[in-house]
N, C-alpha and C positions, 0 to 999 in steps of 0.2 A: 327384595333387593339387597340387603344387610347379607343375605348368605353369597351372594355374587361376587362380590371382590375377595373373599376368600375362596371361592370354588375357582375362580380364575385364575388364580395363582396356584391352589394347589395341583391344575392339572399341566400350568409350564413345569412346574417344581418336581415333579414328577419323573419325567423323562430329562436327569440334571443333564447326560450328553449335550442331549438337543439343545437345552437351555442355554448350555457355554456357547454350541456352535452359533445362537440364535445372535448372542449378544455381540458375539465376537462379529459375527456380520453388518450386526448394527454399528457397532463402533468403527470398523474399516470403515462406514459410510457418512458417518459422521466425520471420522479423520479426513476423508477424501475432499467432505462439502467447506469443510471450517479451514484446511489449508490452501485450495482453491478461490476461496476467498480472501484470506489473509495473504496470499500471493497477489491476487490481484489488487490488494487498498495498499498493501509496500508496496508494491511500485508506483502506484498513482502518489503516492504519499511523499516517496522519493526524489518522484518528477518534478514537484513542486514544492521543496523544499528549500529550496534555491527561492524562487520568487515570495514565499511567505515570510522570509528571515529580512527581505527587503524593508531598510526605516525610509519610507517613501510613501505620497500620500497618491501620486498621479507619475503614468509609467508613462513614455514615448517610444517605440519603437517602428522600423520599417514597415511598412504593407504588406511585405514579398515573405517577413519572418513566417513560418509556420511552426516551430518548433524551438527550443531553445538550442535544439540538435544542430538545427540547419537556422541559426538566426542570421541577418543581413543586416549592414553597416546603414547608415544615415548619418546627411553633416551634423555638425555639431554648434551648426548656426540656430537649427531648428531650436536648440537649444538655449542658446543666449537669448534668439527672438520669446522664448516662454520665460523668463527671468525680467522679461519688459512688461509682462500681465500684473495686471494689478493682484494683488492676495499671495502672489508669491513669493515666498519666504529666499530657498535657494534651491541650486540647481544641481544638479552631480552626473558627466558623463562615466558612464561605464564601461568598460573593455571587456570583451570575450574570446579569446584562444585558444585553439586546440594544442598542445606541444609535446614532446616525447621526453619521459621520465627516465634517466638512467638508475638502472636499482643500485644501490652504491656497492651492496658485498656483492648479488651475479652479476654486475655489468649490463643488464639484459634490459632493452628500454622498452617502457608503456606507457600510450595514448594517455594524457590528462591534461582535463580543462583547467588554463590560467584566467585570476578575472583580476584586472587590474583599474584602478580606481585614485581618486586625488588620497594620498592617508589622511592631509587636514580633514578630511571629511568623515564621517559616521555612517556606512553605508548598510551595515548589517545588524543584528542583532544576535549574530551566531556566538555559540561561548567561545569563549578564547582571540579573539577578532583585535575588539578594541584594546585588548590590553599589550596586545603587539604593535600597535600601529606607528609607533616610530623605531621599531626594527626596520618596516619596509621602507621607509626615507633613504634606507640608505643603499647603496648601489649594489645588484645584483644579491638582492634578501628576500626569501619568499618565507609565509606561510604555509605550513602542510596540512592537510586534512585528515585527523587520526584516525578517522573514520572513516579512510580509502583500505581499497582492497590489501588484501596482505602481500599482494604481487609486486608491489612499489616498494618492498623494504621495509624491514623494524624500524622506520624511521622516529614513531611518538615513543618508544620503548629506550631508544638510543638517545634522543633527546631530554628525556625524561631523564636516563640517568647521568648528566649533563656534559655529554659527548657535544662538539662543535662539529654538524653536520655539511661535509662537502657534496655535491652530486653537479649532476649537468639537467639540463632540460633544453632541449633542440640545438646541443651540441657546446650552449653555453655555461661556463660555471660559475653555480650560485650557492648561496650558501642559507642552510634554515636557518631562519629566526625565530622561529615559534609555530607553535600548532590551534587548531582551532578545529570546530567542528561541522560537520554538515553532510557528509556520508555519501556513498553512490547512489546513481541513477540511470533511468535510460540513458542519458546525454555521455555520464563520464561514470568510470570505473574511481577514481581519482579527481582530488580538485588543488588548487593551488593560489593562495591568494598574494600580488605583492601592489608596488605602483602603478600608476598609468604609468610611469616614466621608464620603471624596470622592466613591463611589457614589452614596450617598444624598442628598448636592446635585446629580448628573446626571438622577436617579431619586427627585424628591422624594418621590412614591406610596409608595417602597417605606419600610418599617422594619426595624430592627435584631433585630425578633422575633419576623422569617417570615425564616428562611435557604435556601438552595437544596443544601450539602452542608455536612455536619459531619463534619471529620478527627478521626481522636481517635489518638494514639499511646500504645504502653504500654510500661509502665516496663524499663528494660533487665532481663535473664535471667527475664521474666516473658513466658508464653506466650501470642500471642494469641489461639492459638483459642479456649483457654481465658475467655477477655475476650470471644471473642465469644460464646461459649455464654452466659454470664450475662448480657448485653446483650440476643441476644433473647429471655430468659426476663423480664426485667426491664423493658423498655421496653414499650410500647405495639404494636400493632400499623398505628401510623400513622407507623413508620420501619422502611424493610428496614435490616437490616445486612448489610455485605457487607463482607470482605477486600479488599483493594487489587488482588490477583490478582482476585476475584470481581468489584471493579467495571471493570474492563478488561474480562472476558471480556462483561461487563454488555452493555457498550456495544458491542464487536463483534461478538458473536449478534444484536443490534439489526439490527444494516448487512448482516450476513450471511444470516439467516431471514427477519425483517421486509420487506425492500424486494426491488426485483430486480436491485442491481447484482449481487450474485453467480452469477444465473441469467446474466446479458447477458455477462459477461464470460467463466464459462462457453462459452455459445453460442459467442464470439467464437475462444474459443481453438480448440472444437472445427470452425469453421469453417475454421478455418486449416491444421486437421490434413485434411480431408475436399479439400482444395485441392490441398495437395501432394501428398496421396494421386495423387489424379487427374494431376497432372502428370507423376508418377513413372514410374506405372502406363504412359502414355502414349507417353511416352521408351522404358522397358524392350520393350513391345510391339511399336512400332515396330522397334527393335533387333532382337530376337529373329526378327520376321520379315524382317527385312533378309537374315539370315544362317542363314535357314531352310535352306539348301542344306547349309554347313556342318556345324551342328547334324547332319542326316540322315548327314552323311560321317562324322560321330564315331561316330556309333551303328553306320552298318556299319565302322568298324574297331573295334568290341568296346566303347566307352565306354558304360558304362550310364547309364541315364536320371536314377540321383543324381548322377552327376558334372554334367551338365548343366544339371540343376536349381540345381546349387552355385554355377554358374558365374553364372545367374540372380540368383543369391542374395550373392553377390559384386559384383555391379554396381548392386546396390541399394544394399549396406553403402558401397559406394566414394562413390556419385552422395551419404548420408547425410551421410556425414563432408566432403565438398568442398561442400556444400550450406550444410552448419551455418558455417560460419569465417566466410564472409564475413558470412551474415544476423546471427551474434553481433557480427561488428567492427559493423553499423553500425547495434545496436541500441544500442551502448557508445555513439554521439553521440548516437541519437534520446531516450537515456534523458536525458542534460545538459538535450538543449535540453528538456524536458519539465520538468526540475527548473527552468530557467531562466523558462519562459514562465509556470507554473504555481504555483511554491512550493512542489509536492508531494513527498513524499522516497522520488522514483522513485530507487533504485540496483540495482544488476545485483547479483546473491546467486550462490553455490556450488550453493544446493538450487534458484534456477531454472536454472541453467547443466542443469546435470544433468537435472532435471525434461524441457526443454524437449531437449537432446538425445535423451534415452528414446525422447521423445515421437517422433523425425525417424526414429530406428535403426525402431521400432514403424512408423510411417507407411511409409516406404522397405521394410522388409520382406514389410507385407500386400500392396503395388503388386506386389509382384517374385511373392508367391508366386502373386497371380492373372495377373502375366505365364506364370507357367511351363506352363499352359493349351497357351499358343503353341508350347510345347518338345515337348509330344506330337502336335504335328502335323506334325513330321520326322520323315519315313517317307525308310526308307534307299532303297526301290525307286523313290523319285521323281526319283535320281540320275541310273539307268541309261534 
């Protein structure tokens, strides 16, 4: 066995063409599987980016919400009526808007979500948030999300170099106050944080009592679940209540069951593995009958047909591990430019490193074991 892992490499090493072509296919299929994935966990990651940054212990929201895309109003009594429960601390209605962004140098406006909220209150955890919050007190003041697409303007850039930013948003002019962060998603390309109060001069339509979420936190050493138990016994059936943990997951089984990115992206990945497969397969095949002569010499001096098989099976493992390095180095830039073009928060993880290697060792090993086909068809008498 000691001569095995050097005879396997020496007969990829051999033929270097083949070796580049082998690797180079392996890596396309690694690049294919590991951005397939990392596109589908940014978005999901995206989507709820928004509800995870929530300082909230217990969410309230409509029955009828299914998305934060398409979320639906509820009074704001539900509200006050969960501020009468025992264990809780306080209460916080939430506003949600769609509105139209004028880009300030092209004039040219785009769709962005406003979320509007009491400022005395602490509602995020996102950077840049709280230390704005009495900008927004004051009449027509939003914050900007510098983490929105580049279509809305140099706005964090202009800011930053302490430019007083004018723009409109659904025809009204307001003025930034500061920026904060939180990035796109399914829902918004763009986000926009200011008052309840400012909301409602963007959005004269709406009123203070139809809200879209109500935060409620409960008091320290006092249990939520327990708060939440009484809340839906107590409340109406015209508010789900959910955990913080429950409205995250809310909103990701949405993205996940509901639509077909997770089927597509799926697909995507398993196209990638079905690819390399076939590359692998290809390379080893060809190999194997290269050296079909050899192979047959092994066998009549006494080498049994698992040593050879092994040897099969070794230059699959080999062609895996030289395949993955390079497709992972240059999935490490394509991940950047992805964050850079898109604002998505594509980053490389430890569980896809590994995932997506499994996936190459699995891929590499089924090619090899349908190579080894080719390994019984060295017959020693076709020597002589």
């Amino acid at each position: 066995m000691l001569l095995a892992i050097p005879l396997a490499w020496l007969q990829l090493a051999r033929e270097k063409v083949r070796l580049c072509v082998a690797l180079a296919g392996i890596g396309f299929a690694v690049i294919l599987m590991m951005m397939q994935l990392g596109f589908q966990e940014a978005l999901f990651i995206a989507a709820v980016n928004f509800h995870v940054n929530l300082k909230t212990d217990i969410v309230l929201i409509n029955p009828q919400t299914t998305t934060l895309f398409a979320i639906k109003n509820f009074s704001r009594r539900r509200l006050y009526q969960a501020a009468g429960i025992d264990g809780v601390e306080s209460v916080t209605p939430l506003y949600l808007d769609f509105g139209f962004w004028r880009n300030p140098e092209t004039r040219k406006t785009r769709q962005i979500l406003v979320i509007g909220f009491d400022p005395s209150q602490a509602v995020f955890s996102l950077p840049g948030v709280d230390e704005y919050l009495d900008q927004i007190k004051l009449s027509d003041v939003v914050l900007f999300d510098e983490n929105s697409r580049p279509e809305y303007g140099p706005i964090a850039e202009q800011f930053k170099a302490g430019k007083t930013l004018f723009t409109e948003v659904s025809g009204r002019k307001v003025t930034v106050g500061g920026l904060f962060q939180l990035g796109a998603s399914f829902s918004a390309d763009g986000n926009l944080i200011t008052s309840d109060v400012n909301l409602l001069r963007l959005f004269p339509g709406r009123t203070l009592g139809l809200i879209d979420i109500g935060l409620i936190n409960v008091k320290s050493g006092v249990d939520a679940s327990s708060v939440m138990s009484t809340l839906k016994k107590t409340l109406p059936d015209d508010v789900l209540v959910l955990s913080k943990q429950g409205f995250v997951r809310f909103e990701r089984e949405y993205w996940e069951t509901s639509t077909t990115i997770g089927f597509i992206f799926t697909l995507g990945t398993l196209m990638g593995f079905i690819v390399g497969m076939v590359i692998v397969y290809q390379i080893l095949y060809t190999d194997v009958s290269d050296h079909l002569a050899e192979y047959a010499t092994l066998k009549a001096m006494g080498y049994k047909s698992r040593f050879l098989y092994s040897v099969v099976l070794q230059e699959a493992f080999i062609l895996a591990v030289l395949g993955f390095i390079p497709g992972f180095a240059l999935c490490l830039g394509l991940y950047k430019l992805v964050r850079d073009g898109t604002a998505l928060p594509m980053f490389m993880t430890i569980d896809r490193v590994a995932t997506v290697f499994v996936l190459t060792l699995i891929m590499c090993v089924i090619s090899g074991g349908i190579a080894m086909r080719r390994v019984q068809a060295a017959d020693p008498a076709d020597i002589f």
